[in-house]
N, C-alpha and C positions, 0 to 999 in steps of 0.2 A: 719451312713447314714440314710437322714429321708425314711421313709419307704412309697412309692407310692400306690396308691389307685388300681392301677390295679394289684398290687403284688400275697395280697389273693386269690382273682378268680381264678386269672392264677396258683397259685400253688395246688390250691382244687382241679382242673380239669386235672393236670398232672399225668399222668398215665406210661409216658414211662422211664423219665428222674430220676425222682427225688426218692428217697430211706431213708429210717431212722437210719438204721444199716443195716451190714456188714454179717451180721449169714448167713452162708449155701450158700455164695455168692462161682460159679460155674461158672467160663469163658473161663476154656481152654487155657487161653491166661497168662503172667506175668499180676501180676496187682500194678498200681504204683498210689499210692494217696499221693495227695495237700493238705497239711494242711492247709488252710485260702487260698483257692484259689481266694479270692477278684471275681470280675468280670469275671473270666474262660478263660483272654485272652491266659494265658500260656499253660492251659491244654487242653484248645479245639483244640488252634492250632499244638499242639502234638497229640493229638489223630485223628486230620486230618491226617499227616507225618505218622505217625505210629501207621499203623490197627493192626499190630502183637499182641501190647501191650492196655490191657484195663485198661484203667485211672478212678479215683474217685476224683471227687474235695470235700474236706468236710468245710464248710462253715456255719455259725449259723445267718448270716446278709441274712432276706429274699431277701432284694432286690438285694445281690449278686447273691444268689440262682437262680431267677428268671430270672435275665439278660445271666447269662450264658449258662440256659435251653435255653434262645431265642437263643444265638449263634452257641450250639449243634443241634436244630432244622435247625437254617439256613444250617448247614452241613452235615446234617442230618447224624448223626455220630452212629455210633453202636458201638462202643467199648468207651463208657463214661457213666456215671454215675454221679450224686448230691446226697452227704451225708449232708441232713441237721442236723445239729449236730453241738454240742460243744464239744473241743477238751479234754476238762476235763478229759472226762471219754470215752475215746478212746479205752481202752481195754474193754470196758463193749461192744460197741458194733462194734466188733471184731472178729474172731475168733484170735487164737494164732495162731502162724505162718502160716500166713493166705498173708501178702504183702510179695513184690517182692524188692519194691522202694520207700520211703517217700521221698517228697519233703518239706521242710521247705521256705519257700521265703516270705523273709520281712516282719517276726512276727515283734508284736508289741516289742519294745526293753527292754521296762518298765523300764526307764532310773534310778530312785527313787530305791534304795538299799531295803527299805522296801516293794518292788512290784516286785523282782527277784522271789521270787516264782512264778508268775505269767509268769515267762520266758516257750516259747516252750521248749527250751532246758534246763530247770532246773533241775537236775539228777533226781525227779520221774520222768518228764516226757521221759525222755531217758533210763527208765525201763519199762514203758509201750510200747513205741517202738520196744524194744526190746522182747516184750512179743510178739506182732504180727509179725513182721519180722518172714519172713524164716532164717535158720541159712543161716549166706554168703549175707543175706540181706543190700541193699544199704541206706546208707540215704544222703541227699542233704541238705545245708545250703548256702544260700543266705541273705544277708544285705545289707545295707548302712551303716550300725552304726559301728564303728569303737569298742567302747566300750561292746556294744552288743557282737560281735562278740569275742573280746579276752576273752572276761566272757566264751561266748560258748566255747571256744577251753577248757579253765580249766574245764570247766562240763565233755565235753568228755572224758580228759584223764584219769578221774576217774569211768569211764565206763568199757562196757566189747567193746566200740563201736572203731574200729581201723581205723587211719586216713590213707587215701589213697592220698588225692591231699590236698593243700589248695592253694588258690590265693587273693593278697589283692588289684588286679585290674583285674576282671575277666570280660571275655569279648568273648564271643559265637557266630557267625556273622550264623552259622548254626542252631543256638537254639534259639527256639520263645523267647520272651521276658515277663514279666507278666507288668502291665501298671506301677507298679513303676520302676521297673528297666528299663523301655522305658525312664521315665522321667528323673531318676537320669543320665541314662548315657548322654540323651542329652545335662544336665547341668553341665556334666562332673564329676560328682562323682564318685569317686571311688565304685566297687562291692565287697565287699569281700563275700569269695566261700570255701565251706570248705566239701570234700566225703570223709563218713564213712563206714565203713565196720562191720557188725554184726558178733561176733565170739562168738557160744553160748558154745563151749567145754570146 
């Protein structure tokens, strides 16, 4: 995404939303973070629904950053946060079992055999997950990619990560949408959906 001229200012000057890392992070509340939460439509509009839960979008693309602080502003939302950050090194900045809920929705798929390490769900990173997770901790899997998706399932079962649901036409009429799965399902594409369960014993 090319990156807008009013992006910098606007992030130099935030002071309520936006955050670098996770350390010493204190809310009272579960806390459920978006891994590439793209544009913040999925997250903000859950963190409108439900105040109970404090949500973190983490995101490294400024001008996603940027646009979703505008959305959190327009709602003026207290129970949300921006982790500008890359997902790399997720446990660096972290505490350890520190989340509630990870959401994974419509990582890149890295369709190329040679570029699966670069998968969210390629088993380190589904040890770093499980580094933060509470034990009992949830994780969320969303695609389009048919291929993507059956790789993830074989990542998992060589986890400590325990499957609870999966769906290969998932479909939510109560749950916000993030702007590709708006798209995808308009166009009728299948969602495949896949909840894990963290069992650290």
């Amino acid at each position: 995404m090319r990156k807008k001229k009013w992006v910098s200012p606007f992030l130099e000057n935030e002071k309520e939303y936006l955050i670098f890392d996770l350390h010493g992070l204190r809310t009272g509340l579960p806390v459920y973070l978006e891994i590439g939460m793209g544009m913040g439509d999925f997250i903000t509009e859950s963190a409108a629904m439900h105040p109970e839960v404090f949500y973190i979008g983490l995101e490294k693309e400024e001008t996603c950053v940027a646009r979703a602080i505008k959305k959190a502003q327009d709602r003026k939302l207290n129970n949300f946060r921006v982790l500008l950050a890359d997902a790399t090194n997720i446990e660096e900045i972290c505490d350890s079992d520190s989340i509630d809920l990870i959401y994974l929705h419509f990582s890149d798929p890295w369709p190329k055999k040679r570029n699966h390490k670069r998968r969210l769900t390629y088993p380190p990173f589904l040890l770093k997950y499980q580094q933060i997770l509470k034990d009992g901790g949830i994780l969320i899997l969303k695609t389009d990619n048919e291929g993507f998706y059956d790789d993830s399932l074989e990542y998992f079962k060589e986890s400590s990560f325990i499957q609870l649901e999966s769906d290969r036409n998932y479909f939510n009429e109560s749950e916000p949408m993030t702007a590709y799965q708006a798209k995808f399902s308009a166009e009728g594409k299948a969602i495949y959906y896949a909840k894990y369960q963290i069992n650290k014993v």
